[in-house]
Structures are given as C-alpha cells and as structure tokens.
PyMOL commands that place a pseudoatom at each C-alpha (Angstrom):
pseudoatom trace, name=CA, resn=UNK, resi=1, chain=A, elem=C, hetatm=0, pos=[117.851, 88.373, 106.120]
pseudoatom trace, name=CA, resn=UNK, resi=2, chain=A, elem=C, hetatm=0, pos=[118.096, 90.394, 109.270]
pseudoatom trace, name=CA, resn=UNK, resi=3, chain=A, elem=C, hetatm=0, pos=[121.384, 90.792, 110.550]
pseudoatom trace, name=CA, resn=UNK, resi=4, chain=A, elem=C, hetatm=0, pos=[121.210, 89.461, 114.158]
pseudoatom trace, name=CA, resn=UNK, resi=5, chain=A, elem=C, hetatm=0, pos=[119.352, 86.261, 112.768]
pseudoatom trace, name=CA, resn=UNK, resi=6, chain=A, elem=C, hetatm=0, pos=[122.555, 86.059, 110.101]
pseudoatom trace, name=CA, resn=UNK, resi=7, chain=A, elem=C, hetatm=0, pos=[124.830, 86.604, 113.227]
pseudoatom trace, name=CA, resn=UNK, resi=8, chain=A, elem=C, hetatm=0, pos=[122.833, 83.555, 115.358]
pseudoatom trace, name=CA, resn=UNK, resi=9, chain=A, elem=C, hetatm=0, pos=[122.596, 81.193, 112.238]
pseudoatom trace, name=CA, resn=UNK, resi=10, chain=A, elem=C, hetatm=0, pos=[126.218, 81.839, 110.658]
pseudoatom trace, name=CA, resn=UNK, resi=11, chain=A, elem=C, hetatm=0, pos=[126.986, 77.824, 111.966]
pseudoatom trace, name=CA, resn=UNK, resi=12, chain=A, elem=C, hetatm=0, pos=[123.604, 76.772, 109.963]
pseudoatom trace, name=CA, resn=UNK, resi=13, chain=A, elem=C, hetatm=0, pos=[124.187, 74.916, 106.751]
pseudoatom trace, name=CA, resn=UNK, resi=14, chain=A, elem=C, hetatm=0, pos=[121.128, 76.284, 104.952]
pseudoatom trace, name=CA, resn=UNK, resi=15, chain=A, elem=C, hetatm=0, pos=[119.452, 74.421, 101.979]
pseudoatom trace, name=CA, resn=UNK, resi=16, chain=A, elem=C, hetatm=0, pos=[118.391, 76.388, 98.670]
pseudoatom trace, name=CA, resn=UNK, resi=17, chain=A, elem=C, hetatm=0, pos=[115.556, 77.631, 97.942]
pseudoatom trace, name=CA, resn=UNK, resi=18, chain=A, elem=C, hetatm=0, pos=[112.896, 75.940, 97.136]
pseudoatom trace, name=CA, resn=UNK, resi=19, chain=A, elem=C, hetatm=0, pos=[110.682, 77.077, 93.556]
pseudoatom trace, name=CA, resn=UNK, resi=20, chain=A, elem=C, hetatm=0, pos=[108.219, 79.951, 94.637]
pseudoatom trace, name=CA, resn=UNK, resi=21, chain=A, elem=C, hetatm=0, pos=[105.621, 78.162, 93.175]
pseudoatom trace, name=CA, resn=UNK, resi=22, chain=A, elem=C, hetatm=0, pos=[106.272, 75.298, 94.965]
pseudoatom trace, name=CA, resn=UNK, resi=23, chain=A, elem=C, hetatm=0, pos=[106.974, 77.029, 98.109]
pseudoatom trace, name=CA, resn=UNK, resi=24, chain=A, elem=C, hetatm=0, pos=[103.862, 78.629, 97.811]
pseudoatom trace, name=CA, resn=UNK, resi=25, chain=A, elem=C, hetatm=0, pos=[101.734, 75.690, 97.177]
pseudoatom trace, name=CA, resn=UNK, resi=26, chain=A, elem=C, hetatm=0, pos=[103.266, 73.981, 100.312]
pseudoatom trace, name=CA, resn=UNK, resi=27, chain=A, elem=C, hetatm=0, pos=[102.617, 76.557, 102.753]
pseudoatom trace, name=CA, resn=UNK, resi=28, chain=A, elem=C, hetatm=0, pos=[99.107, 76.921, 101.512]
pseudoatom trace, name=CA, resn=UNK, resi=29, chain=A, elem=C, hetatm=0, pos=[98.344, 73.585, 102.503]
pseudoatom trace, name=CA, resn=UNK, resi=30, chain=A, elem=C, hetatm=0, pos=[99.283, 73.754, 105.607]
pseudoatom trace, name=CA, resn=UNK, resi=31, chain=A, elem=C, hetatm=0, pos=[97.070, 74.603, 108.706]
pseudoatom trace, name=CA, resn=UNK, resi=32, chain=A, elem=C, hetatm=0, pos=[99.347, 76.680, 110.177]
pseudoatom trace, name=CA, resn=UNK, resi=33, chain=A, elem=C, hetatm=0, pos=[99.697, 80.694, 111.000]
pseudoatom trace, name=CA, resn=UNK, resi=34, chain=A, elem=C, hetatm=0, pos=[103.902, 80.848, 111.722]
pseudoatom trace, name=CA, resn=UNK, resi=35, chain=A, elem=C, hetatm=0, pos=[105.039, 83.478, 113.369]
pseudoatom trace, name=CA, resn=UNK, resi=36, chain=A, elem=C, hetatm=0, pos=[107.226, 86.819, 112.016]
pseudoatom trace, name=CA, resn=UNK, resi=37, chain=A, elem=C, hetatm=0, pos=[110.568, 85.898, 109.986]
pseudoatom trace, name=CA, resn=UNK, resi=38, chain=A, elem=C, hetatm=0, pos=[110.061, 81.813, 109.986]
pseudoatom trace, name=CA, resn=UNK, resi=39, chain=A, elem=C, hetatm=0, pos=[108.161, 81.652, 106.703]
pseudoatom trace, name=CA, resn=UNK, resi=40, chain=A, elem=C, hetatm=0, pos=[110.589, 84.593, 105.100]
pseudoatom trace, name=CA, resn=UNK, resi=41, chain=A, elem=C, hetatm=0, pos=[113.457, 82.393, 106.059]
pseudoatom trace, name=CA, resn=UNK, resi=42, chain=A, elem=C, hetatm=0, pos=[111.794, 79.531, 104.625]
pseudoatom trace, name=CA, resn=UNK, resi=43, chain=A, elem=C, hetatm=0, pos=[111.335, 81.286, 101.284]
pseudoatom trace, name=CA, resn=UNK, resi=44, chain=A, elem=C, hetatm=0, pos=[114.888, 82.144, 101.215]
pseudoatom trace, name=CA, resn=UNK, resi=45, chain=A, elem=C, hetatm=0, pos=[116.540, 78.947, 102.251]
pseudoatom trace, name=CA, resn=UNK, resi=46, chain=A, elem=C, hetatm=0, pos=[113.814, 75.884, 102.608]
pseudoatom trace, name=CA, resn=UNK, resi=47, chain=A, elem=C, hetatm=0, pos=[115.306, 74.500, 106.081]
pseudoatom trace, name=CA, resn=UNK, resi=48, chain=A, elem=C, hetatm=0, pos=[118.668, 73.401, 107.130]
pseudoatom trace, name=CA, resn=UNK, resi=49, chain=A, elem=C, hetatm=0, pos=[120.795, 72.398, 109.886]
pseudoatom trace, name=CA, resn=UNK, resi=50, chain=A, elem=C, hetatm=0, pos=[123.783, 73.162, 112.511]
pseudoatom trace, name=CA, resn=UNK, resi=51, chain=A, elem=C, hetatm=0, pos=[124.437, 74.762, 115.828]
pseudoatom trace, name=CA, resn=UNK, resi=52, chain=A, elem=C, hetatm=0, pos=[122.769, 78.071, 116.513]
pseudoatom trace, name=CA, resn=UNK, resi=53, chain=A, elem=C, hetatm=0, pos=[125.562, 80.536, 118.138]
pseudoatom trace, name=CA, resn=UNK, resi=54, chain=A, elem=C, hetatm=0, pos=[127.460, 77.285, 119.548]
pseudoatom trace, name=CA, resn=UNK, resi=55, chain=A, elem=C, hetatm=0, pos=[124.145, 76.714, 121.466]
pseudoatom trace, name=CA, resn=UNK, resi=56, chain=A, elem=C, hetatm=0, pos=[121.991, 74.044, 120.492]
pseudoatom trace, name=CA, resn=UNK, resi=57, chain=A, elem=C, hetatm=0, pos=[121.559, 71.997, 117.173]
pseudoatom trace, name=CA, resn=UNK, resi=58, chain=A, elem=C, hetatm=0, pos=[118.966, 72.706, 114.862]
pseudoatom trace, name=CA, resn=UNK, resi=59, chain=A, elem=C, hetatm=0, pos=[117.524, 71.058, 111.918]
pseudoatom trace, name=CA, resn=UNK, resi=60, chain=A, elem=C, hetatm=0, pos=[114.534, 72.767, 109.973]
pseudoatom trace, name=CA, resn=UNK, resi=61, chain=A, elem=C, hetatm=0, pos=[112.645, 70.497, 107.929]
pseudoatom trace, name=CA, resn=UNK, resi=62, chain=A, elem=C, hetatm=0, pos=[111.862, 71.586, 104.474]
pseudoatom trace, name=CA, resn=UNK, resi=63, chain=A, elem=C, hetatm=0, pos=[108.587, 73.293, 103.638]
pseudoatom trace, name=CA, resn=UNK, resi=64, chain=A, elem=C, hetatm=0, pos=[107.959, 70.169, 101.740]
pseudoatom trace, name=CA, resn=UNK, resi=65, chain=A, elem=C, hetatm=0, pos=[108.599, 67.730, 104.280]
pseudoatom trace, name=CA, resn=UNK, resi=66, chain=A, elem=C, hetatm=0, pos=[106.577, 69.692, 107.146]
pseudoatom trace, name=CA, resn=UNK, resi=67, chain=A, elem=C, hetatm=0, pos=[103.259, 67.523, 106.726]
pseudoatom trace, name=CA, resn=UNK, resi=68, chain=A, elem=C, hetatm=0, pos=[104.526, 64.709, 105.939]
pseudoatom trace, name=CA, resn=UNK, resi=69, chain=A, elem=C, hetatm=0, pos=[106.692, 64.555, 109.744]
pseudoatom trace, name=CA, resn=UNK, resi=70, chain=A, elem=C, hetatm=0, pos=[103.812, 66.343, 110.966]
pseudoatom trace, name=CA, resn=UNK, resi=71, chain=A, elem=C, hetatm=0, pos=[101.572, 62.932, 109.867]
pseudoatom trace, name=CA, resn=UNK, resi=72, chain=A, elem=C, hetatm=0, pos=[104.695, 60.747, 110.718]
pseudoatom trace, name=CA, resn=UNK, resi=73, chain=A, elem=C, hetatm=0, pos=[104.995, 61.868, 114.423]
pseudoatom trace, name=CA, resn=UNK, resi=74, chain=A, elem=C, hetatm=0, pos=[101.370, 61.651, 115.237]
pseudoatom trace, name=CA, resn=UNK, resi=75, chain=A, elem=C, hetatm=0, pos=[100.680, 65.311, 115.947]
pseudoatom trace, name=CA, resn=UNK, resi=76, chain=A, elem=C, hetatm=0, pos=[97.566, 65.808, 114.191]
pseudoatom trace, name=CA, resn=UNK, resi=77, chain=A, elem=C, hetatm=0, pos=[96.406, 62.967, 116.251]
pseudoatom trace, name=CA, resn=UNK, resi=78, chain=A, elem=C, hetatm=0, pos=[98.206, 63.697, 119.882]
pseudoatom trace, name=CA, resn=UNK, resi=79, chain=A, elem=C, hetatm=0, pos=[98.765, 67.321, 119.559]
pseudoatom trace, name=CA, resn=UNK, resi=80, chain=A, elem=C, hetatm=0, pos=[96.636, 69.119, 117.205]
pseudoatom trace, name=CA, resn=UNK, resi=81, chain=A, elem=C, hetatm=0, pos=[97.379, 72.660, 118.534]
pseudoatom trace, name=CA, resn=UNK, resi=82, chain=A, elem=C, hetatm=0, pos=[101.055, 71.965, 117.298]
pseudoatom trace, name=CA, resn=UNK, resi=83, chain=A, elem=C, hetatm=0, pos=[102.791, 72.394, 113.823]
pseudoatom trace, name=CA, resn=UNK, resi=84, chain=A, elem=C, hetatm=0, pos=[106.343, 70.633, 114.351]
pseudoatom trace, name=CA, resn=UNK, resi=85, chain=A, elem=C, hetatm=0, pos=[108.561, 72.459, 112.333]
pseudoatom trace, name=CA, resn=UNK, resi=86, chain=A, elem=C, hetatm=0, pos=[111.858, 70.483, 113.189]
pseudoatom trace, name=CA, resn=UNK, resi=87, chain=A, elem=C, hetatm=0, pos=[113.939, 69.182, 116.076]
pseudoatom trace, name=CA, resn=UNK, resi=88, chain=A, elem=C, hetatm=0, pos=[117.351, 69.589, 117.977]
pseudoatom trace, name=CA, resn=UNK, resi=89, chain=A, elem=C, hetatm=0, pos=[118.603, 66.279, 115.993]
pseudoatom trace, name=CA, resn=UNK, resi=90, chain=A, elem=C, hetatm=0, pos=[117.429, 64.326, 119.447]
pseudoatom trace, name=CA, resn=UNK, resi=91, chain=A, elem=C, hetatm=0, pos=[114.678, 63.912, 121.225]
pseudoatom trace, name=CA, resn=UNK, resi=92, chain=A, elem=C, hetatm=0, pos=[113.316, 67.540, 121.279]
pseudoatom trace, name=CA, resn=UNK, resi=93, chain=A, elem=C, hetatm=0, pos=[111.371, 69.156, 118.803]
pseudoatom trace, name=CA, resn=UNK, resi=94, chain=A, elem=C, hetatm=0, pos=[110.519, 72.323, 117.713]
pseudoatom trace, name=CA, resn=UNK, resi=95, chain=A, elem=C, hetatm=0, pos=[107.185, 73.868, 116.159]
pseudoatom trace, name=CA, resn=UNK, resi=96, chain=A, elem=C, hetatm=0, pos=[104.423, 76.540, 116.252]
pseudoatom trace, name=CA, resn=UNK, resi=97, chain=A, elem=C, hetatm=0, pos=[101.615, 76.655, 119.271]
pseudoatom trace, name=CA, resn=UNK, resi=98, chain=A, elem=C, hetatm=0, pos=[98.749, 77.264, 116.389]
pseudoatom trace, name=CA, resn=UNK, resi=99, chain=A, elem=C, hetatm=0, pos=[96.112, 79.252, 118.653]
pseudoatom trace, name=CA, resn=UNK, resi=100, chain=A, elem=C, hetatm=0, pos=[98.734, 81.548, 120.185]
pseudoatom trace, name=CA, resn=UNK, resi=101, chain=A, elem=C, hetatm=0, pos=[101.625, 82.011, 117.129]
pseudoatom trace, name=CA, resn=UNK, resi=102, chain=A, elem=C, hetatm=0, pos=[104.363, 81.121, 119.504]
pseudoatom trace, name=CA, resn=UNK, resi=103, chain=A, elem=C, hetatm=0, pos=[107.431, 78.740, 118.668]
pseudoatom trace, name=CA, resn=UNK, resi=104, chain=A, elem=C, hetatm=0, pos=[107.576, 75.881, 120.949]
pseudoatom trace, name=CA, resn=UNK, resi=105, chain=A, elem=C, hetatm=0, pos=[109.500, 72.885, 122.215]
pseudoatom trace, name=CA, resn=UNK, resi=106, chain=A, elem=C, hetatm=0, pos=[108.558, 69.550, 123.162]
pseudoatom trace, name=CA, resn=UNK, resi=107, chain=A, elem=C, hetatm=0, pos=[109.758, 66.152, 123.452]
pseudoatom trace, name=CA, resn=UNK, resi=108, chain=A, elem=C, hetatm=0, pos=[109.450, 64.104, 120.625]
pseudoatom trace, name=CA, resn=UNK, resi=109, chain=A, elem=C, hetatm=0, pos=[108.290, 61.122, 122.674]
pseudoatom trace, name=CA, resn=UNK, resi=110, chain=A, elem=C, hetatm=0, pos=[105.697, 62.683, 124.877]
pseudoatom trace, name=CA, resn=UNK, resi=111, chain=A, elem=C, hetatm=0, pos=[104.270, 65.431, 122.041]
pseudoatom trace, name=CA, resn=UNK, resi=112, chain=A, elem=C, hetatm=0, pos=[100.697, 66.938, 123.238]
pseudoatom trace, name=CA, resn=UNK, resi=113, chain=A, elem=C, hetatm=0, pos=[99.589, 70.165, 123.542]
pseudoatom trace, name=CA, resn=UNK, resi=114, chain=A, elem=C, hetatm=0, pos=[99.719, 70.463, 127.263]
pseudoatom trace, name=CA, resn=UNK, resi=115, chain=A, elem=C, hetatm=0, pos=[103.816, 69.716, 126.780]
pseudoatom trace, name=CA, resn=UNK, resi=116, chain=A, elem=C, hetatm=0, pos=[104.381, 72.050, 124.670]
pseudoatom trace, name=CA, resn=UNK, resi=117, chain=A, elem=C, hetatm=0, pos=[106.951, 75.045, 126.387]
pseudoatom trace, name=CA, resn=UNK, resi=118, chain=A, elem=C, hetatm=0, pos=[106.786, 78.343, 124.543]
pseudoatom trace, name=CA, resn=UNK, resi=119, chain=A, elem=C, hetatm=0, pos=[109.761, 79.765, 123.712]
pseudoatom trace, name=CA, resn=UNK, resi=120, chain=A, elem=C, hetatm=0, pos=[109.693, 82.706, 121.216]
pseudoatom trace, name=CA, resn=UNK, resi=121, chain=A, elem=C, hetatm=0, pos=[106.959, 84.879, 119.657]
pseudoatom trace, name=CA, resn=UNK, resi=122, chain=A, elem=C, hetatm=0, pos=[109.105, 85.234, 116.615]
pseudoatom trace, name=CA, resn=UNK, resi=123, chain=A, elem=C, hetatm=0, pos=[111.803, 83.758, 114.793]
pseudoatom trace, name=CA, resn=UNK, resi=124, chain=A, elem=C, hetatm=0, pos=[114.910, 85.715, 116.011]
pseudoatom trace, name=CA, resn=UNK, resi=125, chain=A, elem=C, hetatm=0, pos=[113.711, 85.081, 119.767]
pseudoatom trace, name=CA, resn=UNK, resi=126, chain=A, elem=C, hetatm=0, pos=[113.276, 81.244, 118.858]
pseudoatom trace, name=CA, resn=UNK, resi=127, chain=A, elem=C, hetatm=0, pos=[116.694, 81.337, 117.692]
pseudoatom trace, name=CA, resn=UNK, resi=128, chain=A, elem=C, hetatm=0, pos=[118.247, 83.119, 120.629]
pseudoatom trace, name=CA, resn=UNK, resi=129, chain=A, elem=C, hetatm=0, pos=[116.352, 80.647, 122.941]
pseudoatom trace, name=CA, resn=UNK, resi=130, chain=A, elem=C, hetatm=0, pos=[118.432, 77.890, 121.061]
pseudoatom trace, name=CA, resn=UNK, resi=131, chain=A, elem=C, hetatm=0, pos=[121.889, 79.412, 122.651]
pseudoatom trace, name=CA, resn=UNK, resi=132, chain=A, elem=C, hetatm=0, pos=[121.380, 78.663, 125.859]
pseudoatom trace, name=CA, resn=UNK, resi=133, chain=A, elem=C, hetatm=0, pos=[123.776, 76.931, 127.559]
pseudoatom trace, name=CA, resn=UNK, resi=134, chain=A, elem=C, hetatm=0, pos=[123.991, 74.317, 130.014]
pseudoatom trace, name=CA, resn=UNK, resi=135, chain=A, elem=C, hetatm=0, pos=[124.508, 76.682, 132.753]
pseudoatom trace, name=CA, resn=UNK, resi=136, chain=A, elem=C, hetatm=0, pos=[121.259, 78.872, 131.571]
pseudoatom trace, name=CA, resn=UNK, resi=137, chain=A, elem=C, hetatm=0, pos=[123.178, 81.144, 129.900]
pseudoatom trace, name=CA, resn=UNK, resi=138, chain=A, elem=C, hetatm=0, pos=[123.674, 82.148, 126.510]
pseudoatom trace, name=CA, resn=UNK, resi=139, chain=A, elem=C, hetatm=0, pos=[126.473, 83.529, 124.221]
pseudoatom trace, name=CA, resn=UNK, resi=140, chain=A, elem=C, hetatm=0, pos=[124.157, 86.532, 122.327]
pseudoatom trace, name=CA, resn=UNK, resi=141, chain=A, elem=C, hetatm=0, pos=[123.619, 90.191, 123.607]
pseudoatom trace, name=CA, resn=UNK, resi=142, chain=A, elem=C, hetatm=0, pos=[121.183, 92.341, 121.377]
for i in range(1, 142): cmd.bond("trace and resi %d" % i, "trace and resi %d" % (i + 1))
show_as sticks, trace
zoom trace
C-alpha cells in the first residue's frame, strides 16, 4: 500500500482479506468502474473502519456487502449514477459518481444523483478530503 494512504489510514481498523476468488467474483458483479487505489485496497483489506488522520470517520463496507447496501438504501432506484461504497458512521455516505470515476459524498437521507458532491478522483485524494476539519482545514501536507 502506498505510503501516504498508510500515513492517512494508520487510525483505520482494517478487515482481512477477503478469498481472491471471492473477491473477484464480487467485484465482477458489480456495475461499477472505481477509481485508482480503491479496488487495490479492497483486495488487500476488504473494508474497515476508524478516523482518517483524526479527520472524519470512515467505514468501508466489504466487497461483499456493497450490493446488498447498495439495494438496501435505494440507490439503484433514486440514484443510479451512484455506487455507495460506505459512510462516515452518520448520515453521510460515501461512493463512486459511475459516469465520471469520481468518489463522492452524499447524504444518506436525500441520496440522488444531482446530490452527489465530488470529492476525489482517486483514492488517496478521497482520503485526504476525509481530514478536513471543522474549520476547513486539514491535518495532511503531501
């Protein structure tokens, strides 16, 4: 793993890997391009949760769960340029914009496509977006 996104995640309680097979199997089913380092983090750890740099909270669903909260929380229905990935623990949650590749965030209670705020066009700039702070800044310097 690359070691900024080690540096950003070393609060994240990550899960184990899931079987390749399986892995593989799960992501195939899934209509869904992600975007540069989320799937190779997947592969390696399957999800997890905790605070990202002492900014927000994260919690990455499993590969395995990802349709299945996809289904639960409407988006197929409401949203259907989204992939939800996971969410903050709250209200907020996190996935892919399908048609441009970007990670987004939206609220959990009002998910549709035109909610939807972009906030990374990979996985390390999705992760520094999580460290903001109240204030607007955040506590990472490339």
């Amino acid at each position: 793993m690359d070691a900024e996104i080690s540096y950003l995640m070393h609060e994240f309680d990550k899960n184990d890997a899931l079987d390749e097979q399986l892995f593989t199997t799960a992501i195939k089913a899934i209509d869904c391009k992600f975007p540069p380092g989320y799937q190779e983090f997947m592969r390696e750890h399957n999800g997890g949760e905790g605070s990202i740099l002492d900014g927000q909270w994260l919690v990455l669903w499993p590969v395995e769960e990802l349709q299945k909260n996809n289904e639960m929380y409407n988006v197929p229905e409401f949203a259907p340029g989204l992939f939800l990935i996971g969410s903050n623990g709250g209200g907020l949650a996190f996935g892919i914009n399908k048609s441009k590749e970007t990670f987004i965030q939206v609220d959990m209670y009002a998910i549709a496509d035109e909610e939807a705020e972009d906030i990374g066009t990979n996985f390390k700039e999705f992760l520094t977006s999580l460290t903001k702070f109240a204030d607007g800044t955040d506590g990472y310097e490339e």
